[in-house]
OpenMM code with the backbone's topology and positions (N, CA, C; nanometers):
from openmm import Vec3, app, unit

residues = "UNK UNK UNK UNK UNK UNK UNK UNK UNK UNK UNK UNK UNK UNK UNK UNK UNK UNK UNK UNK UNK UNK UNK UNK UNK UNK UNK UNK UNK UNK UNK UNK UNK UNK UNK UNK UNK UNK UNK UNK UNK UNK UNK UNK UNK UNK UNK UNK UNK UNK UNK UNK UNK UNK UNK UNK UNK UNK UNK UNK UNK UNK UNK UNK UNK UNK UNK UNK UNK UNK UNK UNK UNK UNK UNK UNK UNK UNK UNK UNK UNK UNK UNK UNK UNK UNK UNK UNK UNK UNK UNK UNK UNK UNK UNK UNK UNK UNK UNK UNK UNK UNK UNK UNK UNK UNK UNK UNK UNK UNK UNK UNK UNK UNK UNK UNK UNK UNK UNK UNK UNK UNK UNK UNK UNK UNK UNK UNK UNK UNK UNK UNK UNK UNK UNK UNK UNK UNK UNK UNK UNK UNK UNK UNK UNK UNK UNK UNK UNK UNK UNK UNK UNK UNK UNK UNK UNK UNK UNK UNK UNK UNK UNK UNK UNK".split()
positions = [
    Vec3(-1.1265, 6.8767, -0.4237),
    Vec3(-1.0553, 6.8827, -0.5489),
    Vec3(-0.9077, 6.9049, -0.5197),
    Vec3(-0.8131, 6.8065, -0.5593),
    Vec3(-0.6863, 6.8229, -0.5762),
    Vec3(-0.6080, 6.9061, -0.6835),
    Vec3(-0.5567, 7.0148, -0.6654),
    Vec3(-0.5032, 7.1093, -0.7736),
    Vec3(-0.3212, 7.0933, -0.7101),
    Vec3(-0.2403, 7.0539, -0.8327),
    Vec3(-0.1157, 7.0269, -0.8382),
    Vec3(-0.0925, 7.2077, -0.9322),
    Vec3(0.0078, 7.2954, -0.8921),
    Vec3(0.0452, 7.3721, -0.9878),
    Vec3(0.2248, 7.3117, -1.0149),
    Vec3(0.2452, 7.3749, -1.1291),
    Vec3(0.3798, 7.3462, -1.1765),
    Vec3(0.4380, 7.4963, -1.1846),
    Vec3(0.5650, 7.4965, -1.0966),
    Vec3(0.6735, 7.6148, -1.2440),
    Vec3(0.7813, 7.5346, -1.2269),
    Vec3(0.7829, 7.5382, -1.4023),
    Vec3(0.8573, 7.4685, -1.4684),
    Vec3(0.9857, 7.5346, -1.4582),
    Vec3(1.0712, 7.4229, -1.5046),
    Vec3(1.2307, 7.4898, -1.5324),
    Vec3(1.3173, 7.3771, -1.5616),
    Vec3(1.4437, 7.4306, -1.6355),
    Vec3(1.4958, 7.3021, -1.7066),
    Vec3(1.5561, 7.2366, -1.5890),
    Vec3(1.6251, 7.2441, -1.4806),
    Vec3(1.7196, 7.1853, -1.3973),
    Vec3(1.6716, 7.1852, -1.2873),
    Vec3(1.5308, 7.2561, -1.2302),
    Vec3(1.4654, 7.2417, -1.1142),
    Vec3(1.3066, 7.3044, -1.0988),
    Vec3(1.2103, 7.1952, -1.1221),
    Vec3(1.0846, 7.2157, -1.1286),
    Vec3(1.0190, 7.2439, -1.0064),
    Vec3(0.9408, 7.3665, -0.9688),
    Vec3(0.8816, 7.3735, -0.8616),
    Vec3(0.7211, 7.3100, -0.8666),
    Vec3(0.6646, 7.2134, -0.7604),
    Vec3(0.5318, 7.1826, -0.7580),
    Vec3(0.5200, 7.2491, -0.6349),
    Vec3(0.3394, 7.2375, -0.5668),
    Vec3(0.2953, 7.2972, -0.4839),
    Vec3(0.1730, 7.1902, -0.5158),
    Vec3(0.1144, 7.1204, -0.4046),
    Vec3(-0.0031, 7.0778, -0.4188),
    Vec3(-0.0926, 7.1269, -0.3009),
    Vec3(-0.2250, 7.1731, -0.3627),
    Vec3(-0.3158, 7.1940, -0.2211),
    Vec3(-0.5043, 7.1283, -0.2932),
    Vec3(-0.5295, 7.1716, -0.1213),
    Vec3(-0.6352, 7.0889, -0.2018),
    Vec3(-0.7507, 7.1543, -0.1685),
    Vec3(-0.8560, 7.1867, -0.2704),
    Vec3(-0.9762, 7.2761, -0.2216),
    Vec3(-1.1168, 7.1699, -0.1990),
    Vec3(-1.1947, 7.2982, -0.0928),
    Vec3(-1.2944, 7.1943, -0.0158),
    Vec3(-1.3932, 7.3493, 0.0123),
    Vec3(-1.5021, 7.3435, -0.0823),
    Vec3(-1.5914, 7.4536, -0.0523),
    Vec3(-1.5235, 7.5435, -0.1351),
    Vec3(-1.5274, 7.6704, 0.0127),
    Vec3(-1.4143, 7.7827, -0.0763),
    Vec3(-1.3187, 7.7971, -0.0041),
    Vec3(-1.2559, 7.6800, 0.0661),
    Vec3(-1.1182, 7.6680, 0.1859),
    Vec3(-0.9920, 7.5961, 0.1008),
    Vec3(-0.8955, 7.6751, 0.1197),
    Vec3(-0.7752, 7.5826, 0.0641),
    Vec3(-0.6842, 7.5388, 0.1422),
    Vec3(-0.6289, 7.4046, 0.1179),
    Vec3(-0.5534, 7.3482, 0.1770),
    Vec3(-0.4720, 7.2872, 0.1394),
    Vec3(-0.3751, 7.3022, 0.2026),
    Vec3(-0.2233, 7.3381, 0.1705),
    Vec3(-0.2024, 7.1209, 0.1877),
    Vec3(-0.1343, 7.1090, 0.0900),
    Vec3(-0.1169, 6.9481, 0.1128),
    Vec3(0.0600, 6.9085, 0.0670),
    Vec3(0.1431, 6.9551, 0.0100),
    Vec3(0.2459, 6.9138, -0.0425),
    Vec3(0.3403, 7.0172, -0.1188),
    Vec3(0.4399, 7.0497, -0.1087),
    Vec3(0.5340, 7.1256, -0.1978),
    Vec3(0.6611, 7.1107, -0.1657),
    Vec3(0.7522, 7.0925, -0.3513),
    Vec3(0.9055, 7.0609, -0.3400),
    Vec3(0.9741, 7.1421, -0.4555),
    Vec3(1.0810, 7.0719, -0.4880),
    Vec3(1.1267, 7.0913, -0.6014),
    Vec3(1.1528, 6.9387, -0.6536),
    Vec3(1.1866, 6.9042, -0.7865),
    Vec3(1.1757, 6.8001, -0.8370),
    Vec3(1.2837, 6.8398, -0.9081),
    Vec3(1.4667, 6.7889, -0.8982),
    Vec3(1.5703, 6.7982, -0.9772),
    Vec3(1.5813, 6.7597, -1.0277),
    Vec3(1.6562, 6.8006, -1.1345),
    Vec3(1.7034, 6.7160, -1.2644),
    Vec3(1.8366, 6.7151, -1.2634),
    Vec3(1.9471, 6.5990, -1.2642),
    Vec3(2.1173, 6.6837, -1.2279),
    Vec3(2.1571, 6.6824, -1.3284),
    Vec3(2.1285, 6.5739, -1.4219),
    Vec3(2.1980, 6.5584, -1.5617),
    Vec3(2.2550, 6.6479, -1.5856),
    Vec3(2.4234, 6.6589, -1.6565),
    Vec3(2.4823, 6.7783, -1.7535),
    Vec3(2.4245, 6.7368, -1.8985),
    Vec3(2.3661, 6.6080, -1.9627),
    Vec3(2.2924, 6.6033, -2.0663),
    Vec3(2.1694, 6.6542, -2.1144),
    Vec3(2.1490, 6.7595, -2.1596),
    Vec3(1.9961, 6.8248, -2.1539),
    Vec3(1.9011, 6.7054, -2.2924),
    Vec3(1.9724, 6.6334, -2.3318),
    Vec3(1.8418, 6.5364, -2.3373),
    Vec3(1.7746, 6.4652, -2.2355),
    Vec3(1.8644, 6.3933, -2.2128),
    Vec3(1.9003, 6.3286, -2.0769),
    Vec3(1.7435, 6.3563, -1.9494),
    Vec3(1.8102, 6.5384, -1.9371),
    Vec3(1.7379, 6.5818, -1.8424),
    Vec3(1.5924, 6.5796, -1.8686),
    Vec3(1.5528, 6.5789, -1.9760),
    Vec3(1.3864, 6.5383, -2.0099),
    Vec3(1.3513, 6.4104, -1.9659),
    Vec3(1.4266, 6.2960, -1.9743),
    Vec3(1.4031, 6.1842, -1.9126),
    Vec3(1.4260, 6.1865, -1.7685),
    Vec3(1.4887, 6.2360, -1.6934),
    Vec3(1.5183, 6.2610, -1.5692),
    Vec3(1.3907, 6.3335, -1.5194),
    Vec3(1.3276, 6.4466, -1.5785),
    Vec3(1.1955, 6.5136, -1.5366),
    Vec3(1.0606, 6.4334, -1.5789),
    Vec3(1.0749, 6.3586, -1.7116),
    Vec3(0.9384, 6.2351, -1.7367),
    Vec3(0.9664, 6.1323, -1.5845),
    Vec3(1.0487, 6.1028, -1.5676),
    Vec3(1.0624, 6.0204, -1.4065),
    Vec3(0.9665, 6.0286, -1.3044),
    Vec3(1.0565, 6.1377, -1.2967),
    Vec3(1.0199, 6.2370, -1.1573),
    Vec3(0.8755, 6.2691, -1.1162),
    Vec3(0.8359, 6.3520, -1.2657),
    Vec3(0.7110, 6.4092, -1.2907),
    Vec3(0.5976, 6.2795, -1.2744),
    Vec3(0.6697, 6.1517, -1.3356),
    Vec3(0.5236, 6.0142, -1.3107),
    Vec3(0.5695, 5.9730, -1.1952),
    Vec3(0.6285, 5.9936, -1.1500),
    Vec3(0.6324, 5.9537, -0.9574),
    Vec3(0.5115, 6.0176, -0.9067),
    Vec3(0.5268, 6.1924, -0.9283),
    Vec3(0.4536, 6.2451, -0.8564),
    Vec3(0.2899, 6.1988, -0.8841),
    Vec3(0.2797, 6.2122, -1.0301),
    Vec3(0.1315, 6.2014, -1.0522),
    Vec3(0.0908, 6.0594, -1.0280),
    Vec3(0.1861, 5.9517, -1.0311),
    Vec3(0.1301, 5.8201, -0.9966),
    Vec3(0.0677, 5.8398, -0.8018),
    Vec3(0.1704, 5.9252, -0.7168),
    Vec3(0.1668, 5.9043, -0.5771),
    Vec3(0.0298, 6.0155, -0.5501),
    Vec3(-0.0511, 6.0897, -0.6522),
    Vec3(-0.1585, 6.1929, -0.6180),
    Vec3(-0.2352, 6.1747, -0.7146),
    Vec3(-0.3414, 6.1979, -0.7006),
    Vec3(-0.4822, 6.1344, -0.7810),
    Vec3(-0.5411, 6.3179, -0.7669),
    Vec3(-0.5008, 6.3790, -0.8995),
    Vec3(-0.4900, 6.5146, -0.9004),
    Vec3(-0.6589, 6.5200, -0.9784),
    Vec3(-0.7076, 6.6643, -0.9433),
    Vec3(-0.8580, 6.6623, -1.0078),
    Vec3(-0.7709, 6.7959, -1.1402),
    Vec3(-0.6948, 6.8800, -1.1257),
    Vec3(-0.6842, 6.9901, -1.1930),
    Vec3(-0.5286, 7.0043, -1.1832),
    Vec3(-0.3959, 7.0386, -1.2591),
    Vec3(-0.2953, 7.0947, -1.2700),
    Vec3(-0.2950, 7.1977, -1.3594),
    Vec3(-0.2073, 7.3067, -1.2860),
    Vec3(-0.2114, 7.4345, -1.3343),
    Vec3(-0.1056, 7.4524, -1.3725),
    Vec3(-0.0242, 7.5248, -1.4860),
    Vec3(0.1154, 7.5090, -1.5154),
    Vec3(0.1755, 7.6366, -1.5448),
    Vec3(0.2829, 7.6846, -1.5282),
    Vec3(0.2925, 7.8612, -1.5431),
    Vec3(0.3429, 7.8634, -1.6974),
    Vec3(0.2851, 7.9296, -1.7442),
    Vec3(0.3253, 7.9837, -1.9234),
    Vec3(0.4751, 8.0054, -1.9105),
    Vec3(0.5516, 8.0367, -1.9988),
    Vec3(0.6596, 8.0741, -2.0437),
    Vec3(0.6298, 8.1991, -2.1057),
    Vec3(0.6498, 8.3141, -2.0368),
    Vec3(0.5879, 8.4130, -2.0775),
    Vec3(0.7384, 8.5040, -2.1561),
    Vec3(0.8367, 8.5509, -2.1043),
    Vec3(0.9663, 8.6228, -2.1229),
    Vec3(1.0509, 8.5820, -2.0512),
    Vec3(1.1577, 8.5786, -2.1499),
    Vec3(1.3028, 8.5461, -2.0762),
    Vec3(1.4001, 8.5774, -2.1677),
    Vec3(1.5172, 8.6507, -2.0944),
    Vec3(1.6176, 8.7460, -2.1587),
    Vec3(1.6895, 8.6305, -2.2166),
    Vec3(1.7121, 8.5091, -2.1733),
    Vec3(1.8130, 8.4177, -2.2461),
    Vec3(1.7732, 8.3106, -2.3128),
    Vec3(1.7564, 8.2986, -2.4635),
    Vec3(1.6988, 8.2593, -2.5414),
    Vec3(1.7718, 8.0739, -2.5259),
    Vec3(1.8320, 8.0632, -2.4948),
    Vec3(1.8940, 7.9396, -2.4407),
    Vec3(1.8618, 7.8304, -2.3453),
    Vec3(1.7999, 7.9251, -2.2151),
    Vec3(1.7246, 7.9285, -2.1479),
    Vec3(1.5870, 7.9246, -2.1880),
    Vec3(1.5442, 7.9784, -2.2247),
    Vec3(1.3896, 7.9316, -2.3023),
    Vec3(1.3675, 7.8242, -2.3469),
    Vec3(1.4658, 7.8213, -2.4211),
    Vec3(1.4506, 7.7160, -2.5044),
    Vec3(1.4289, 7.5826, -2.4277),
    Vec3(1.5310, 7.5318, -2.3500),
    Vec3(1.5318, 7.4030, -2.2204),
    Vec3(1.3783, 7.4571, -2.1685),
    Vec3(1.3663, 7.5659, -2.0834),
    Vec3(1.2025, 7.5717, -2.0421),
    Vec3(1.1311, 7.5333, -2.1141),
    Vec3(1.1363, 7.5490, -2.2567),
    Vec3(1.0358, 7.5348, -2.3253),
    Vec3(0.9692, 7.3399, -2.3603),
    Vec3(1.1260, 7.2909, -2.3351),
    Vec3(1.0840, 7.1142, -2.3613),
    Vec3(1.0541, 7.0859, -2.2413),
    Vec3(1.1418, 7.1156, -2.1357),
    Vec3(1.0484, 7.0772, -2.0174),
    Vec3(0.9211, 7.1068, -1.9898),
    Vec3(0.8425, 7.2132, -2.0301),
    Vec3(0.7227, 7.2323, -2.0149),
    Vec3(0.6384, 7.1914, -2.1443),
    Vec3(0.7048, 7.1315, -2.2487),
    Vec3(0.6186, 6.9942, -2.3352),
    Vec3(0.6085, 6.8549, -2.2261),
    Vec3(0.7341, 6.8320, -2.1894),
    Vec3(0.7354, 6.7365, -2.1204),
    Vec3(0.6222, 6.7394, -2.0056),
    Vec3(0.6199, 6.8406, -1.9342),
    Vec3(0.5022, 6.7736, -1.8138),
    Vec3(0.3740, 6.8186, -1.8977),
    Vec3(0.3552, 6.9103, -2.0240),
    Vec3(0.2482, 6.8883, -2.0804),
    Vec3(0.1529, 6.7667, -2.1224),
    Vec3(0.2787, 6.7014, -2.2194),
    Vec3(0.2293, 6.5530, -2.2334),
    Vec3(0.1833, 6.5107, -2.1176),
    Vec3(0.2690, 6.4579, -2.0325),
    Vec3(0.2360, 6.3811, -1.9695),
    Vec3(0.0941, 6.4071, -1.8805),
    Vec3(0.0778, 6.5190, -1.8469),
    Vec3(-0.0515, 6.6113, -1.7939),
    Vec3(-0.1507, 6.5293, -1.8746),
    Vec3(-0.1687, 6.5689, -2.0013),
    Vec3(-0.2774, 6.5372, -2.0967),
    Vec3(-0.2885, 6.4151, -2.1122),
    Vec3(-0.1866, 6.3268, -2.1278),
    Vec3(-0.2275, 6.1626, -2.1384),
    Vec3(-0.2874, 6.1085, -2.0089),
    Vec3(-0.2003, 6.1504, -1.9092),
    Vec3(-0.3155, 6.1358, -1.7809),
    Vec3(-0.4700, 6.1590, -1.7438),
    Vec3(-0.4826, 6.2085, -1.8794),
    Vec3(-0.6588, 6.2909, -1.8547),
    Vec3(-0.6919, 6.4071, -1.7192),
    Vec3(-0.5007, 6.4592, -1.7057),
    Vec3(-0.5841, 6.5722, -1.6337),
    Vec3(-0.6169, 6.6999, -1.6467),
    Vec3(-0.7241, 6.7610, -1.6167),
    Vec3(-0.7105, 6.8865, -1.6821),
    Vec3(-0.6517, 6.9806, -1.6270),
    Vec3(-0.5729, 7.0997, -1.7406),
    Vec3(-0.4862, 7.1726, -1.7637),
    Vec3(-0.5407, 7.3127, -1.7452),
    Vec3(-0.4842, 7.4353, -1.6944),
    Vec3(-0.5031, 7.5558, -1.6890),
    Vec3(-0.3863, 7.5730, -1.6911),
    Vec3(-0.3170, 7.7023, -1.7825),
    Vec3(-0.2320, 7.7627, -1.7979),
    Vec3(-0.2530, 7.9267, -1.7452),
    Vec3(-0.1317, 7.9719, -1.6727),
    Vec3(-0.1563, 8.1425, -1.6777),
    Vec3(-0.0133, 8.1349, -1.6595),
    Vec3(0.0358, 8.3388, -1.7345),
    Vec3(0.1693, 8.3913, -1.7019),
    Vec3(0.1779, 8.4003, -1.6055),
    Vec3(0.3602, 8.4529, -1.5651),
    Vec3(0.4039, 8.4562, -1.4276),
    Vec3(0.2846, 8.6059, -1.3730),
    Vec3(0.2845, 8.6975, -1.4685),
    Vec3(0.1996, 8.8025, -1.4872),
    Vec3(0.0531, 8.8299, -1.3645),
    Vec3(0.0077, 8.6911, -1.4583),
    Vec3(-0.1547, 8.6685, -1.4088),
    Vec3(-0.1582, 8.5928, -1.2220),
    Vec3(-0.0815, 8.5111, -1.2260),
    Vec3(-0.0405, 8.4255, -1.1379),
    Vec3(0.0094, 8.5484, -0.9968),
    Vec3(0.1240, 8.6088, -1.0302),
    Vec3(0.1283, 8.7181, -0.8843),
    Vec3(-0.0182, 8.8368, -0.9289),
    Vec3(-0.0217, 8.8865, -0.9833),
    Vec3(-0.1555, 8.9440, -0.9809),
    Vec3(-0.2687, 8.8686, -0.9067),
    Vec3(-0.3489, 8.7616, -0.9413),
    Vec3(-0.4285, 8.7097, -0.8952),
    Vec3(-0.4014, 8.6590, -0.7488),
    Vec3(-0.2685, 8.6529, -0.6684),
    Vec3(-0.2329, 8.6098, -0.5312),
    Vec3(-0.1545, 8.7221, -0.4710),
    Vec3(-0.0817, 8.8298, -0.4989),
    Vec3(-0.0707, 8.9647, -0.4734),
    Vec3(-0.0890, 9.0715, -0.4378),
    Vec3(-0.2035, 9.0740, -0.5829),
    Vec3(-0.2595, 9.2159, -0.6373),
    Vec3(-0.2189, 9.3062, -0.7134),
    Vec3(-0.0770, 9.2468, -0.6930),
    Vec3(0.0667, 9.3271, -0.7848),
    Vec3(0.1141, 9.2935, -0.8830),
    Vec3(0.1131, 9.2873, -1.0297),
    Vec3(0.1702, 9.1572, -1.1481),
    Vec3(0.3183, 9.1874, -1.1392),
    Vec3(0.3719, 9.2741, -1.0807),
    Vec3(0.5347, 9.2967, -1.0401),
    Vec3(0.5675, 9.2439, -0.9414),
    Vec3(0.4532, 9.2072, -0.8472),
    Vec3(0.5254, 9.1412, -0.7059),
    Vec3(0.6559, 9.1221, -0.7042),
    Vec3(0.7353, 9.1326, -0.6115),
    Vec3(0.8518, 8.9933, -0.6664),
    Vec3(0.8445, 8.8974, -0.5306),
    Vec3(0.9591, 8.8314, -0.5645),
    Vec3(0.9287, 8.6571, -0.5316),
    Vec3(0.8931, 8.6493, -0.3775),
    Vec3(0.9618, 8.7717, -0.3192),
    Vec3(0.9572, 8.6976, -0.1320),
    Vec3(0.7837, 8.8009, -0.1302),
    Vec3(0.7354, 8.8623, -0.1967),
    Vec3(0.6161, 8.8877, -0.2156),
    Vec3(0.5029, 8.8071, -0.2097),
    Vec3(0.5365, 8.6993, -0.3275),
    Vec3(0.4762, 8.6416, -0.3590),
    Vec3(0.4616, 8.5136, -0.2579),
    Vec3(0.5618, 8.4902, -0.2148),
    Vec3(0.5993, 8.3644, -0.0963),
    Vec3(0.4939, 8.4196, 0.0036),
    Vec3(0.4855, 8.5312, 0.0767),
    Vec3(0.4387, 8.5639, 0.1949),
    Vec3(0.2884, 8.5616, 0.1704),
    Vec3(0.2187, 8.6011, 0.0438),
    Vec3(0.0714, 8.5997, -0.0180),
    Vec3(0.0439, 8.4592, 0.0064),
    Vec3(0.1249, 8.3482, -0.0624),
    Vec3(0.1072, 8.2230, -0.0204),
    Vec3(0.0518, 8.1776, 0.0711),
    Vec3(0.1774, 8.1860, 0.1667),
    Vec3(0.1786, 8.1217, 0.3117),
    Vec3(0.0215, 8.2119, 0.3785),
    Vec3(0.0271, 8.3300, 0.3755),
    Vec3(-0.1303, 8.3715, 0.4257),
    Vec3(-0.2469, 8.3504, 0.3332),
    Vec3(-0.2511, 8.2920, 0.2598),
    Vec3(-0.3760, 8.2355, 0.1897),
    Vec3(-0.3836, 8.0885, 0.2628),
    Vec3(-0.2912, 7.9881, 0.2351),
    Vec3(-0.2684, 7.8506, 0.2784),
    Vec3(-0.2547, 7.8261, 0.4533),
    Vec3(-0.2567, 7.9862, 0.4865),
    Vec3(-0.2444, 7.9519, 0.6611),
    Vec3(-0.1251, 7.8772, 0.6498),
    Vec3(0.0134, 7.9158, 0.5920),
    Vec3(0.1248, 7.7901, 0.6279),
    Vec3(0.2256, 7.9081, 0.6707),
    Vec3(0.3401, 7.7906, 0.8077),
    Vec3(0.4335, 7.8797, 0.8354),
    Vec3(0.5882, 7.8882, 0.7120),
    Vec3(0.5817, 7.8147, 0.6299),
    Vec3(0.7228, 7.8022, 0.5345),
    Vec3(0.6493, 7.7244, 0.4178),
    Vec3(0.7352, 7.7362, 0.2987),
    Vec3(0.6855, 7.6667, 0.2404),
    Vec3(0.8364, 7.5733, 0.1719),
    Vec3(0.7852, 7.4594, 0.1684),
    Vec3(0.9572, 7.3791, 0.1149),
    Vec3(0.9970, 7.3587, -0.0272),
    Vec3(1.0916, 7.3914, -0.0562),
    Vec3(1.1028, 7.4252, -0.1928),
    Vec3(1.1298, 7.5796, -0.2547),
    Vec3(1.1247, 7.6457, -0.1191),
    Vec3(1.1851, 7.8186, -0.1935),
    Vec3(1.0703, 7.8511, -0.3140),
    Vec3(1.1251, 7.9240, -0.3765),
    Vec3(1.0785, 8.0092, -0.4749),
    Vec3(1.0425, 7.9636, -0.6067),
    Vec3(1.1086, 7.8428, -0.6091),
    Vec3(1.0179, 7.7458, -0.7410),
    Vec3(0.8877, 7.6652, -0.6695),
    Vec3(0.8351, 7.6403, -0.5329),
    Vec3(0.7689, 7.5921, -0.4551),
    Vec3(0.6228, 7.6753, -0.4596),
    Vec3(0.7028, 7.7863, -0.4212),
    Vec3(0.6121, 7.8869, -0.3728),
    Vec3(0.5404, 7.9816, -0.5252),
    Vec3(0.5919, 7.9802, -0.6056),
    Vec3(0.5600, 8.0124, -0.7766),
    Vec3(0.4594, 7.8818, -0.8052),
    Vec3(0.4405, 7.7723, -0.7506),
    Vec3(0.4121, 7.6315, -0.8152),
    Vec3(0.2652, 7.6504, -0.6891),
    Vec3(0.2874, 7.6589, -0.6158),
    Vec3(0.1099, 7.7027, -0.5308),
    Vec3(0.0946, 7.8219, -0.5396),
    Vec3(0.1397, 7.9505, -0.5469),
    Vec3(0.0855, 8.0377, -0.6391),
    Vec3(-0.0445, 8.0100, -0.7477),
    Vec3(0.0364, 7.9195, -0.8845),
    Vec3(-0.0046, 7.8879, -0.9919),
    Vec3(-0.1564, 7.7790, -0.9445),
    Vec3(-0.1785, 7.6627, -0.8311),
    Vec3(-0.2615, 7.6272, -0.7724),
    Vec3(-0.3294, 7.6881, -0.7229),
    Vec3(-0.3255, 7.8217, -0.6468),
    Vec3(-0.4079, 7.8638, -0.6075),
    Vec3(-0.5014, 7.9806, -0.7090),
    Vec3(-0.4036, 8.0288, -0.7977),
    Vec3(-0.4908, 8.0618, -0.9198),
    Vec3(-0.5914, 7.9868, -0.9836),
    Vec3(-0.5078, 7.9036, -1.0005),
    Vec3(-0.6175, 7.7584, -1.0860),
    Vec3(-0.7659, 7.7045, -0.9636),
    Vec3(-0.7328, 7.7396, -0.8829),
    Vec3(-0.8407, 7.7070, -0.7655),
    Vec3(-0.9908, 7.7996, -0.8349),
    Vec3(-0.9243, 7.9279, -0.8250),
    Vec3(-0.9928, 8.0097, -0.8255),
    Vec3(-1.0922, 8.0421, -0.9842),
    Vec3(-1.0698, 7.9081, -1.0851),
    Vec3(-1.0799, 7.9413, -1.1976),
    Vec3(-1.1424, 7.8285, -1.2315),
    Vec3(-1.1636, 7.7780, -1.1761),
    Vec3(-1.2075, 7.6281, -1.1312),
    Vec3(-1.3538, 7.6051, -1.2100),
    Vec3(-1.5052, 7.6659, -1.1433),
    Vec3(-1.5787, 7.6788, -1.1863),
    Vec3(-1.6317, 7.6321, -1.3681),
    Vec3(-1.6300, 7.7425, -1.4200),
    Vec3(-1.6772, 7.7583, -1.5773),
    Vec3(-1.5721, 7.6883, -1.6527),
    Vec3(-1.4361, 7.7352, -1.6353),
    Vec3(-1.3538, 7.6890, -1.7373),
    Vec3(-1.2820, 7.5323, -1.7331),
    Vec3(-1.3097, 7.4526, -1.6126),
    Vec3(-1.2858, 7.3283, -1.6083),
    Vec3(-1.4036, 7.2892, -1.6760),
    Vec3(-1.4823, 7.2979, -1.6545),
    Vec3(-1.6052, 7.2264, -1.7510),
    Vec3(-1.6117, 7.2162, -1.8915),
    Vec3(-1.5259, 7.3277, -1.9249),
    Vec3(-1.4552, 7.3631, -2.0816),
    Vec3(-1.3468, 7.2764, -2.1004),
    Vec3(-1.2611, 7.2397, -2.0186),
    Vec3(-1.1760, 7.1642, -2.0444),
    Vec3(-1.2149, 7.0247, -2.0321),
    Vec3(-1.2723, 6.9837, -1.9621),
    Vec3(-1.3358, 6.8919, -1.9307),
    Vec3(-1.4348, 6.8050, -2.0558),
    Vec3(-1.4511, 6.8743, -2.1480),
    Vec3(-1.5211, 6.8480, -2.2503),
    Vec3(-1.4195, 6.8369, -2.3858),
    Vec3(-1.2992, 6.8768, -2.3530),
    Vec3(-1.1954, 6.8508, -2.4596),
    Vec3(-1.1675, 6.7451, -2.4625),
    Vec3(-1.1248, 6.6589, -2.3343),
    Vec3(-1.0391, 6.5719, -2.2932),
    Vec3(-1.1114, 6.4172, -2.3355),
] * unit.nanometer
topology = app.Topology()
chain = topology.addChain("A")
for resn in residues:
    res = topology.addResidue(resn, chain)
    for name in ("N", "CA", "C"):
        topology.addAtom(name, app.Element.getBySymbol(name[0]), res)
């Protein structure tokens, strides 16, 4: 099973792809996906691009996407918030199925800590995935995080989704 996670963001999207086999995960792909535009319409078309590159070049079984849980700058939200319609759509017209969790649930479940912070969370990574770096920094490493949650959730609630779609 191929699990793509996303964290989203208006000007630089982190993915992480790995791929599970039994109960072994494996680490297969991770970047960031820019957007440069100074037009923030613009930049939604710049991330619909990007985003069907990726899913055309991976034949994904599950994408996991990080909620928009809090953020002090309502401005900022707001851009998160279309970009993460944007790879929504496109997620769902693809027929793939979707799991969502907060940044919250996501270092908790790869942690242990829902405060982790980020070089925390990077190092949980890399020793789950057996990897020495991961490319893409901290939107990379938030984006297989969110995959390897969704791995783990796999079971009961894809079958639920699976029946929406």
């Amino acid at each position: 099973m191929k699990i793509l996670g996303i964290d989203p963001g208006s000007t630089r999207v982190g993915y992480g792809l790995i791929k599970k086999e039994k109960n072994e995960l494996k680490f297969l792909d991770s970047g960031i996906l820019k957007i440069s535009s100074k037009d923030k319409n613009q930049r939604l078309v710049e991330l619909e691009e990007s985003f069907l590159e990726l899913l055309k070049k991976e034949r994904l079984d599950l994408a996991v996407l990080e909620k928009l849980y809090f953020m002090r700058n309502l401005k900022t939200a707001l851009e998160v918030a279309q970009s993460r319609g944007v790879l929504t759509l496109l997620i769902v017209k693809h027929k793939i199925p979707l799991l969502e969790f907060t940044p919250l649930e996501i270092k908790q479940n790869v942690s242990g800590y829902g405060a982790a912070d980020k070089k925390s969370v990077a190092k949980a990574v890399m020793k789950i995935l057996n990897i020495k770096k991961i490319h893409g920094g901290d939107d990379a490493a938030d984006a297989l995080a969110a995959a390897i949650v969704g791995s783990n959730h796999t079971k009961g609630r894809l079958n639920e989704i699976l029946k929406l779609i």
